[in-house]
C-alpha positions in Angstrom: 10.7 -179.7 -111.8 13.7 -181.4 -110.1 16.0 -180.3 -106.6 18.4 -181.7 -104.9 17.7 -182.4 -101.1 18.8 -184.7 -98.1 15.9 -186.0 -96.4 12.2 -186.0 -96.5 10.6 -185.9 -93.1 6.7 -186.8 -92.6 5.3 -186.2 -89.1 7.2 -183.6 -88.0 6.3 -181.4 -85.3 9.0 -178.7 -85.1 8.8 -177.6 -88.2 5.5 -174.7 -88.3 2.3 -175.1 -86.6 0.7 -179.2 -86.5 1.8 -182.4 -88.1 4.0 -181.5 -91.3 5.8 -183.1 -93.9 9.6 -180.8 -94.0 11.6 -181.3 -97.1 15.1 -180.9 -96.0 16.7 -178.9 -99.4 20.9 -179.2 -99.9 22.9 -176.0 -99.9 23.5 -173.1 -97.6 25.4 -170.3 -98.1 26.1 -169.8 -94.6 28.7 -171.8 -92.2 26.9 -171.8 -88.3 29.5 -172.8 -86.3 27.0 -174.9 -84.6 24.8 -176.0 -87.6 23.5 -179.6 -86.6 22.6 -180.2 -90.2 26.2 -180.1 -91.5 25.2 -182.2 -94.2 22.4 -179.6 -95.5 25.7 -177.1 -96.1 27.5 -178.0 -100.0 25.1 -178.2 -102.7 26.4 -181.0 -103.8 25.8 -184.9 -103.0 28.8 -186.0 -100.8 30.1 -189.2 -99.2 29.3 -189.8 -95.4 30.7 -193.1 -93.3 28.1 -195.2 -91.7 28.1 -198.7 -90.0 26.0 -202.0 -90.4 26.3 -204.5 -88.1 26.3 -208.4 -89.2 26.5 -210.7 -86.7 29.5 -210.0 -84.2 31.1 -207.8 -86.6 30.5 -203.9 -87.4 31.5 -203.2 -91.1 32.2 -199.2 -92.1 30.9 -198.6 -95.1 29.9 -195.6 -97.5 26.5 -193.7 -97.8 25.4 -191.1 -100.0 24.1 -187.5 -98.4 21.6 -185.7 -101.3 19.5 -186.8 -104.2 17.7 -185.3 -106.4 14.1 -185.4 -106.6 11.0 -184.7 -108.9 8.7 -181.9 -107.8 5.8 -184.3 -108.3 7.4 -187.5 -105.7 7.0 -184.3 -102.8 3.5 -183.9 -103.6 2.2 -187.1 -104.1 3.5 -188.0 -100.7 2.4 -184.4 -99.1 -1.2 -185.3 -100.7 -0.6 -188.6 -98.8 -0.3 -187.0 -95.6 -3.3 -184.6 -96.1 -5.5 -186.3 -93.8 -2.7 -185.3 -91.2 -2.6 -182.0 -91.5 -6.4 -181.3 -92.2 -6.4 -183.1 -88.4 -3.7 -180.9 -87.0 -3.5 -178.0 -88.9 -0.2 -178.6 -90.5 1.0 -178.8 -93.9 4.6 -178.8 -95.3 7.8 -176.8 -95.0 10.6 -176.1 -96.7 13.7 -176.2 -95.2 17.4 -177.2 -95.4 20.1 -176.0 -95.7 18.9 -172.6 -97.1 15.7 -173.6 -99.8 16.4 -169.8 -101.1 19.2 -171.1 -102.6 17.1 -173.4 -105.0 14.6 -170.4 -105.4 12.6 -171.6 -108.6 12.2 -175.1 -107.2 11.1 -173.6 -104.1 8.8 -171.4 -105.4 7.9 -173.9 -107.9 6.2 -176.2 -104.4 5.1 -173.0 -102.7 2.4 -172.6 -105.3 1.7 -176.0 -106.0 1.2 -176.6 -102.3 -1.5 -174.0 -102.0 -3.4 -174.9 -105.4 -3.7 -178.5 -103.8 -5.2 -176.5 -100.3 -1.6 -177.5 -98.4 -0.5 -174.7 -96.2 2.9 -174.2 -96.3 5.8 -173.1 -94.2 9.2 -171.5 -95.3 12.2 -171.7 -92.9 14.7 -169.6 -94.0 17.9 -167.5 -92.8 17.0 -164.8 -94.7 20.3 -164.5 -96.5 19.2 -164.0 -100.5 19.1 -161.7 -102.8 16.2 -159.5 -101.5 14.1 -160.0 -105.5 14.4 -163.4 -104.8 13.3 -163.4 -101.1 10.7 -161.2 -102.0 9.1 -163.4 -104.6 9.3 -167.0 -103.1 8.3 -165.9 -99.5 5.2 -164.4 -100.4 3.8 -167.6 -101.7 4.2 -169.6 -98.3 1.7 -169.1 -95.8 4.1 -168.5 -93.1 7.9 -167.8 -93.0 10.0 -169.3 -90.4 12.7 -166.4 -90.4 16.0 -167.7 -87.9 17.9 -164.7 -86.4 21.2 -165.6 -84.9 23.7 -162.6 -83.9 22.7 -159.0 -83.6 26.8 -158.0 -84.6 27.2 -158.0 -87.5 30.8 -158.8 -86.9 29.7 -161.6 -84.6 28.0 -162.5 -87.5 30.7 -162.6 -89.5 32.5 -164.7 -87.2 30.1 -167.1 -86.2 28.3 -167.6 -89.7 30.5 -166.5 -92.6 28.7 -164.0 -93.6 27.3 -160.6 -92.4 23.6 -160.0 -91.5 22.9 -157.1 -93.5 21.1 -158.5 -96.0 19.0 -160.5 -93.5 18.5 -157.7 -91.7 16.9 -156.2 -94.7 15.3 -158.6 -95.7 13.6 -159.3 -92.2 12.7 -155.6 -92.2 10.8 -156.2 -95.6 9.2 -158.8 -94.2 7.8 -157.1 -91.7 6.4 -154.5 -93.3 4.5 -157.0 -95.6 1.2 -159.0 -94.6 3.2 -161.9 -95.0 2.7 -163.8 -91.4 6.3 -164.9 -90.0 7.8 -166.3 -86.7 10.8 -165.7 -85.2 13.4 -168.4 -84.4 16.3 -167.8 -82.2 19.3 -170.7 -81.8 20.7 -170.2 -78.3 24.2 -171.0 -78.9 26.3 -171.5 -75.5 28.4 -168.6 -75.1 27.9 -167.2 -78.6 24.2 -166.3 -79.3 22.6 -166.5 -75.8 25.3 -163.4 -74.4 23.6 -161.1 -72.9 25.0 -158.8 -75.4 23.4 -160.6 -78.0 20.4 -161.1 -76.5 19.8 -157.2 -75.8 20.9 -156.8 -79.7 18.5 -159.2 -81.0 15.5 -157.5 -78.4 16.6 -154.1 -79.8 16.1 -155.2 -83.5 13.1 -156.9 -82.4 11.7 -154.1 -80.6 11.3 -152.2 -84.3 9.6 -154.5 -85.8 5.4 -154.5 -85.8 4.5 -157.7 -86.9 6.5 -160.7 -85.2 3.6 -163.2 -84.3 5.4 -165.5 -82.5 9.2 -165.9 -81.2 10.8 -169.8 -80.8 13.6 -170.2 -79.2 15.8 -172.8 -79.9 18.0 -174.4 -77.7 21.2 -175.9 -78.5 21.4 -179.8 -78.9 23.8 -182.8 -79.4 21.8 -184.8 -82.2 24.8 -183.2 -84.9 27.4 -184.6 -83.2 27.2 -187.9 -85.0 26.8 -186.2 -88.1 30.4 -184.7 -88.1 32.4 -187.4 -87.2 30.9 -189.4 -90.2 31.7 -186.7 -92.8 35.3 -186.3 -91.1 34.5 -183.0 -90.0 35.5 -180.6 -86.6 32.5 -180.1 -83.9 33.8 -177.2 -82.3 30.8 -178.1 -79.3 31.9 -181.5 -78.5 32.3 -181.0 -75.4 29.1 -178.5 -74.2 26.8 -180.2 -72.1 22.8 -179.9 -72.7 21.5 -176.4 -72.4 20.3 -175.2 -69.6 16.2 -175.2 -68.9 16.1 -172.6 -66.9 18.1 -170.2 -68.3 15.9 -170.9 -70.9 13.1 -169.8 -68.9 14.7 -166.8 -68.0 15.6 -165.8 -71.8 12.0 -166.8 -72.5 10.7 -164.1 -70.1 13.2 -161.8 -71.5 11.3 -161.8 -74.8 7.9 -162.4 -73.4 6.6 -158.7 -74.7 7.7 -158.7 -77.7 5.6 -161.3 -79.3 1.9 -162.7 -78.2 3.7 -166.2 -77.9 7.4 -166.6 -76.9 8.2 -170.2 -76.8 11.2 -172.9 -76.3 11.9 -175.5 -78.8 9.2 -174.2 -81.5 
């Protein structure tokens, strides 16, 4: 079983719960204004620049974002990493990009993972066909489920898409036994209004099940990614973001979840 992804990541600890190993999958069908994987977006390989240095001189050259990869090459180094996870009770996650958009691939590791005793961890926008949603997320062991804008023409704006169909999707979710957290991108200006915020408390606030609520703060670490596949970073020049209104959004959320916290 073969997909197409970007980067492999072993000891990563922002991904789900302990030490995990996140396949980055390529293709999203959404267009965040302030994705900082802009390279996760085209399901496609594409061309990126990138510099080497030799000597005195820096020489621009050409490097290649997305392979494709054998099912078997993530497991053999997720089994690799075992002893890592059995420690910190982590495992692997899928991300991207959107992994829904490779669903059979996805689902394909999601069972694998747990017949070798991996737990596993979906991060998803939620935007896919509900059947498909349905079917993949219920073999992880936990579904990291991002919420972004409570408007659905805010949504539209800001995304490129509307958030119906994450909306009900998120609502199906809930009403499963299918453990999920919450992760919320605070976005200067555009996700962290307080508009949005009392949106995204009000859909929230209907929900029985949210476990746990990370929010997200917005960071710079994109920025080089753009200007190397000759694109427009419409945050260029937004500082870092605030701790503590942070805090205070934090505290805002606070009884909503039995653990609200910043940066996952």
């Amino acid at each position: 079983m073969k997909g197409l992804v970007f980067d492999i990541r072993s000891f990563s600890v922002h991904d789900g719960p302990g030490i995990r190993t996140t396949v980055f999958m390529k293709g999203c069908p959404l267009r965040c204004s302030w994705c900082h994987n802009p390279e996760s977006q085209q399901s496609f390989p594409e061309m990126a620049k990138t510099y080497k240095r030799i000597g005195d001189m820096t020489i621009e050259c050409t490097q290649t974002i997305g392979y494709t990869i054998d099912s078997s090459e993530i497991l053999r180094r997720s089994k690799d990493d075992m002893p890592f996870f059995e420690e910190s009770g982590g495992g692997i996650t899928l991300s991207g990009g959107e992994p829904l958009m490779q669903p059979t691939f996805t689902l394909f590791l999601l069972k694998a993972a747990k017949k070798m005793g991996i737990h596993s961890a979906l991060d998803t926008s939620g935007f896919a066909n509900p059947e498909i949603f349905n079917s993949v997320s219920r073999e992880a062991d936990l579904v990291l489920f991002d919420l972004k804008l409570a408007d659905d023409f805010n949504h539209q704006h800001h995304v490129g898409q509307s958030n119906s169909l994450i909306l009900n999707n998120l609502r199906g979710l809930d009403k499963s036994k299918q453990r999920y957290f919450i992760r919320i991108p605070l976005i200067p200006e555009t996700t962290d209004t307080t508009q949005n915020l009392e949106g995204l408390y009000a859909i929230l606030r209907n929900l029985r099940s949210v476990e746990r609520i990370d929010l997200l703060p917005f960071h710079h670490i994109g920025k080089s990614k753009y200007e190397r596949l000759g694109k427009e970073y419409e945050f260029q020049n937004i500082g870092n973001y605030d701790r503590l209104k942070s805090e205070r959004i934090k505290d805002f959320f606070s009884g909503l979840a039995a653990k609200v916290t910043i940066g996952g």
